[in-house]
C-alpha positions as CSV (number, residue, x, y, z in Angstrom):
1,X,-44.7,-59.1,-10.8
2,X,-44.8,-58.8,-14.4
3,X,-47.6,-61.2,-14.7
4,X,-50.2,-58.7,-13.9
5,X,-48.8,-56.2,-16.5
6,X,-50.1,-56.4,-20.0
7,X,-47.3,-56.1,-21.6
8,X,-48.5,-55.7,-25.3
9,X,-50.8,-52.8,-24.0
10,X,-47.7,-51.2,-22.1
11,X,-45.4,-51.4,-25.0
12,X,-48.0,-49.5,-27.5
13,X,-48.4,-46.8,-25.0
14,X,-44.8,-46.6,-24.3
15,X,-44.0,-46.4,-28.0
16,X,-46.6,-43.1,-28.5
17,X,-45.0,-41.1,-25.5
18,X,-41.9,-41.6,-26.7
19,X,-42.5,-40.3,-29.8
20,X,-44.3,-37.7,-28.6
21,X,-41.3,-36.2,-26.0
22,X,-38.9,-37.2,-28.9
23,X,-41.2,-35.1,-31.1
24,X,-41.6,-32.0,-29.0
25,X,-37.5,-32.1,-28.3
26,X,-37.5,-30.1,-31.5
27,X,-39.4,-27.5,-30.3
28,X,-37.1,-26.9,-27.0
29,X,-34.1,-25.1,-26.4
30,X,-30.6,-26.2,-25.5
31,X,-29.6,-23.5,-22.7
32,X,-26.5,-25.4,-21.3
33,X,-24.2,-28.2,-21.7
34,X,-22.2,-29.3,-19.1
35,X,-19.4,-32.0,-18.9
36,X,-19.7,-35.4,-17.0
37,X,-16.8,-35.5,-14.7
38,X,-14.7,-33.2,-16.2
39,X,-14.4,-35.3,-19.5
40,X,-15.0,-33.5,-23.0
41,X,-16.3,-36.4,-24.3
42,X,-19.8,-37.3,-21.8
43,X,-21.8,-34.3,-22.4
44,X,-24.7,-33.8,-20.6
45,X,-27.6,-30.5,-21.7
46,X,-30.6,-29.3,-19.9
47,X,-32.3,-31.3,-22.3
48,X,-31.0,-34.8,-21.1
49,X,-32.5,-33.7,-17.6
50,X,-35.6,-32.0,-19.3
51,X,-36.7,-35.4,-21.4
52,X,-35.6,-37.7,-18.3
53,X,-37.9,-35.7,-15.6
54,X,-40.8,-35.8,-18.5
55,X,-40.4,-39.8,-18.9
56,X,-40.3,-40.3,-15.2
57,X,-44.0,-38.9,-14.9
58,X,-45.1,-40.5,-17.9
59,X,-43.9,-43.5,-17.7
60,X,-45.0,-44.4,-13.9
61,X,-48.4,-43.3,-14.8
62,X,-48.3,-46.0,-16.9
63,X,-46.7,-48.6,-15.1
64,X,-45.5,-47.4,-11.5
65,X,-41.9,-49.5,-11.1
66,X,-38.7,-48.7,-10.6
67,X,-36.9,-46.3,-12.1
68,X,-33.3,-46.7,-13.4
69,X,-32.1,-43.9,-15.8
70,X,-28.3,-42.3,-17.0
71,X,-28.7,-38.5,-15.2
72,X,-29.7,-39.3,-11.3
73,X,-28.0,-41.8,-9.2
74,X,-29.2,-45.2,-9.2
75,X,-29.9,-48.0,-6.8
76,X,-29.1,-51.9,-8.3
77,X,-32.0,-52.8,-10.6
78,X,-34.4,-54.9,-8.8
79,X,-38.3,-55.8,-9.5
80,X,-40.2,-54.2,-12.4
81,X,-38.0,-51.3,-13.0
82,X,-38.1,-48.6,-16.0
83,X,-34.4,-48.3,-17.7
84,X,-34.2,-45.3,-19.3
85,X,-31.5,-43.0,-21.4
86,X,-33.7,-39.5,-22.1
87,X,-30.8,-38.8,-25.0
88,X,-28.2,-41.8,-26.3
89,X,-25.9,-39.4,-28.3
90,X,-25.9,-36.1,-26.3
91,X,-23.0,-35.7,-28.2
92,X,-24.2,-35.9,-31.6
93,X,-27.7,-34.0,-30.2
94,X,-25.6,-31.1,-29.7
95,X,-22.9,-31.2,-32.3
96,X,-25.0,-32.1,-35.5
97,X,-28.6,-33.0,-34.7
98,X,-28.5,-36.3,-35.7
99,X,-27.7,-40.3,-34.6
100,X,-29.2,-39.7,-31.0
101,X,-32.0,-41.7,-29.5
102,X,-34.3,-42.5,-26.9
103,X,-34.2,-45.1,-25.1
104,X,-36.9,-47.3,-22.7
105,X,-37.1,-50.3,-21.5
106,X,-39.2,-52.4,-19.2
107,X,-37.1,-55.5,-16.8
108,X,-38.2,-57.4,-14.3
109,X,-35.1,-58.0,-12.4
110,X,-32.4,-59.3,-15.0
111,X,-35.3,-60.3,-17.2
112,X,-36.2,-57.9,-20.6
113,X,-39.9,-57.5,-21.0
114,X,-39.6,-54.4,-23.9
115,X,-38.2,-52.1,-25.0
116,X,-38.2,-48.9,-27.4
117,X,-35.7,-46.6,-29.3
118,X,-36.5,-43.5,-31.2
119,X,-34.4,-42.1,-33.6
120,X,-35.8,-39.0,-33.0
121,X,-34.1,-37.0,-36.1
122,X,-35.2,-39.7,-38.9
123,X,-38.8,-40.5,-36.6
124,X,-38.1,-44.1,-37.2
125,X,-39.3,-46.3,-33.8
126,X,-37.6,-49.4,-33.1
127,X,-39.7,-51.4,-30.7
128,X,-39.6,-55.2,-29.4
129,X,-41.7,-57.3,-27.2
130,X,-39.8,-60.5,-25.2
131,X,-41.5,-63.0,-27.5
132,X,-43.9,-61.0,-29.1
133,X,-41.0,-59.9,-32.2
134,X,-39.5,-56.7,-33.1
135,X,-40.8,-53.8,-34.8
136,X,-39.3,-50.6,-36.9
137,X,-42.7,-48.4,-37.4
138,X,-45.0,-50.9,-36.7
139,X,-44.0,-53.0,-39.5
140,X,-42.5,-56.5,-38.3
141,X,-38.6,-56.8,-38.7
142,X,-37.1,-60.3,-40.3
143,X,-34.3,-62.0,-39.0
144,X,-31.2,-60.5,-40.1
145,X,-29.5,-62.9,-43.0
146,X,-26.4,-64.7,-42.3
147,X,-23.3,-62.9,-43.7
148,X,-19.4,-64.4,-43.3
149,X,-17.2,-62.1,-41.7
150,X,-15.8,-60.9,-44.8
151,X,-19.2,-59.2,-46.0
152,X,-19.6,-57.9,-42.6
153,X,-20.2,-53.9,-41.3
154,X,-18.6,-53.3,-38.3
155,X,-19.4,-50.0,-35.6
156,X,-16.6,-50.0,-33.7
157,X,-15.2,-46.5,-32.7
158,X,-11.7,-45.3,-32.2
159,X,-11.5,-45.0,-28.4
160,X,-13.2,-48.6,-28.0
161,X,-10.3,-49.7,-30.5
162,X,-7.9,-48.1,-28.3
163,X,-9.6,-49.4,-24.5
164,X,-9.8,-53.2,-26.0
165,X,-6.6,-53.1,-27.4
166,X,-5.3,-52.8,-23.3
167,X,-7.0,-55.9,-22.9
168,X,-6.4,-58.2,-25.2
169,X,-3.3,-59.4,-27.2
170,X,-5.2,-60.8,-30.2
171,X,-4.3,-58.0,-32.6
172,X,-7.9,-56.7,-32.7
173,X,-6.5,-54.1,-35.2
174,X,-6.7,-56.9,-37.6
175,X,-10.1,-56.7,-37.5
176,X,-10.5,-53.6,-39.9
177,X,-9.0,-56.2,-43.1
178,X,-11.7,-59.2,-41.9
179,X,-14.7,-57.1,-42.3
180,X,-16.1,-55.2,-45.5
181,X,-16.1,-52.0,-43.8
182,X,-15.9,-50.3,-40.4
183,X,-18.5,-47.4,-39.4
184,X,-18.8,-45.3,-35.9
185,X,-22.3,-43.8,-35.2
186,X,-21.8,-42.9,-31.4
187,X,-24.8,-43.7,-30.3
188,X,-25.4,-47.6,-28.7
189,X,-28.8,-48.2,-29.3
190,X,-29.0,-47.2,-32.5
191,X,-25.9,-49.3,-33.1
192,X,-27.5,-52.1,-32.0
193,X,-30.8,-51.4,-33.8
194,X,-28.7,-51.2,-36.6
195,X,-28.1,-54.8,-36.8
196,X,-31.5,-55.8,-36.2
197,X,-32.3,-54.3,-39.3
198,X,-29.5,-55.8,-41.2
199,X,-28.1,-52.5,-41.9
200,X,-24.9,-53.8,-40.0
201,X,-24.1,-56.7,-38.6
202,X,-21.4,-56.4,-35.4
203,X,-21.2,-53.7,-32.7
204,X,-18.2,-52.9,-30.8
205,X,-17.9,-51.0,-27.5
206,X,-15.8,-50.5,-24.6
207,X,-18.2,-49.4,-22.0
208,X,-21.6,-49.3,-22.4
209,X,-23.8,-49.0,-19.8
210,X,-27.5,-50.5,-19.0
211,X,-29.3,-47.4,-20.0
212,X,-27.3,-47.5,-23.6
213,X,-28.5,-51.0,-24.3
214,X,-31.3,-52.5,-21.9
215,X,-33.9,-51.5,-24.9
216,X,-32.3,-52.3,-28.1
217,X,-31.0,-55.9,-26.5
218,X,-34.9,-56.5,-26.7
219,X,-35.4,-55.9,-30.6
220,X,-32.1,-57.4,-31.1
221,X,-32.4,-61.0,-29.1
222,X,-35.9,-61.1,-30.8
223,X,-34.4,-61.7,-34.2
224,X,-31.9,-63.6,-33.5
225,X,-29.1,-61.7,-32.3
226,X,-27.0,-61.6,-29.5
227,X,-25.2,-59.3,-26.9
228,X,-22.0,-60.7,-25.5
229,X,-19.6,-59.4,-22.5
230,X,-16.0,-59.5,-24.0
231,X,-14.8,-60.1,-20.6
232,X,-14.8,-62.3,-17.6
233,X,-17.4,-60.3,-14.8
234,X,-15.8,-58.3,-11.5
235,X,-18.5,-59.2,-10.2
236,X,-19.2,-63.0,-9.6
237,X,-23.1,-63.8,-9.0
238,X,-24.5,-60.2,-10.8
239,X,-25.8,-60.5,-14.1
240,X,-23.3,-58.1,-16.2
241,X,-25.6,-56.6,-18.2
242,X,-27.7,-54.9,-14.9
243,X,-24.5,-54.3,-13.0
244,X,-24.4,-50.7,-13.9
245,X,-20.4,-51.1,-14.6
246,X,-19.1,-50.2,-17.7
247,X,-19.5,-53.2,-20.0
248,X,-17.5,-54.0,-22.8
249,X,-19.6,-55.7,-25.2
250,X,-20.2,-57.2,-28.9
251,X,-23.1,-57.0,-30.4
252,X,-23.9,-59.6,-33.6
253,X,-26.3,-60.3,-35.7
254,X,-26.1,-64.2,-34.8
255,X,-24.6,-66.3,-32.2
256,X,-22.1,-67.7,-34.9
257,X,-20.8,-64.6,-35.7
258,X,-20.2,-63.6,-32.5
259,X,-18.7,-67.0,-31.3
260,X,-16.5,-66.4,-34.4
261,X,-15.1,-63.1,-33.2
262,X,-14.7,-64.0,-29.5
263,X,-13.0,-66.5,-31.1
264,X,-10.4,-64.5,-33.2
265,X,-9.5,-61.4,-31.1
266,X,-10.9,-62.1,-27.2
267,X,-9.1,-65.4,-26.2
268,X,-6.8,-65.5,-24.4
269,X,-7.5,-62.2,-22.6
270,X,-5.1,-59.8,-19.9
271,X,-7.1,-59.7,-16.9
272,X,-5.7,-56.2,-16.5
């Protein structure tokens, strides 16, 4: 189906309504905030819902597909399908006005045909092409250089510490003395992006889910980088990064690095 998209067109057009909801976001008001399920830490704002409903129109004028995004309920991703996250960092939207995102990208089926992230406070747009490269503001990213582990930033935050830890008896704490320094953003796709630029090279996280990192595994995997499941799949046969489950997942800036961790904390695993 992809084949009669032009994807090169799509993406620049993509990339300006992005900016241009992340740009009027300022200019709206946060009138509620709500919790997701009772839990303190998944916020959701009438702004989440607010830059969601304005993607959805825009975005299927451009391309009608799909549409798979964090605040509705969600049918399994099949075809050409739009995967969305209107604000990655509600938290951080509403607390301190900085480290959130938005988040698109374009799959057909399991496979990643763009994607884009605006860090809408610092206006910097991350966007990526499957084969066509990676972008920060239209300028063409280089492949992240090789670091060892011990020159190494890490983004791993204290309640992914704490869920991994359940899961594996490889003393993962450990890791804090391996790397140069550890860092927690709370926001994936920035995370992510992060190591596409070099800025950091290893993501950690407990539970992310496809709207956190469907765009920024695009830029990533087109320099070089690579997104791996820490864990065996629950569910034989689905590709883990679609699944919609929470996925625990590392993030590297090279397949060597990330070999080289799985290696050291995530083998053997508890399957429970």
């Amino acid at each position: 189906m992809s084949a009669h998209v032009d994807i090169p067109a799509l993406a620049r057009d993509v990339a300006a309504c992005v900016r241009d909801i992340g740009c009027q976001l300022w200019d709206w008001e946060i009138e509620s905030v709500d919790y997701k399920g009772n839990d303190p830490q998944d916020l959701v704002s009438n702004l989440d819902r607010r830059v969601q409903a304005a993607l959805a129109t825009r975005l299927q004028a451009l391309c009608p597909a799909g549409f798979y995004a964090e605040e509705k309920d969600n049918r399994p991703i099949e075809g050409l399908t739009w995967i969305v996250d209107p604000i990655d960092g509600t938290t951080n939207f509403v607390s301190r006005k900085r480290d959130f995102a938005i988040s698109v990208a374009l799959y057909d089926g399991s496979e990643p045909l763009l994607g884009v992230v605006f860090d809408v406070e610092r206006g910097d747009l991350y966007s990526a092409i499957k084969g066509g490269g990676a972008y920060l503001n239209g300028l063409a990213l280089d492949r992240p250089v090789d670091r060892p582990l011990p020159a190494c930033i890490l983004e791993m935050s204290i309640g992914t510490l704490r869920n991994l830890m359940r899961r594996t008896d490889a003393g993962l704490l450990n890791i804090s003395r391996e790397v140069r320094a550890t860092r927690a953003m709370g926001c994936g796709s920035l995370a992510i992006c992060q190591i596409a630029t070099g800025r950091t090279q290893l993501y950690l996280s407990s539970r992310l889910r496809p709207w956190d990192h469907a765009a920024a595994r695009v830029i990533l995997e087109e320099l070089g980088g690579v997104l791996v499941p820490l864990f065996p799949s629950a569910q034989p046969g689905v590709d883990p990064f679609l699944s919609g489950a929470p996925l625990p997942l590392l993030c590297a800036a090279s397949q060597a690095l990330a070999d080289d961790i799985i290696h050291r904390y995530f083998s053997p695993v508890k399957d429970n």
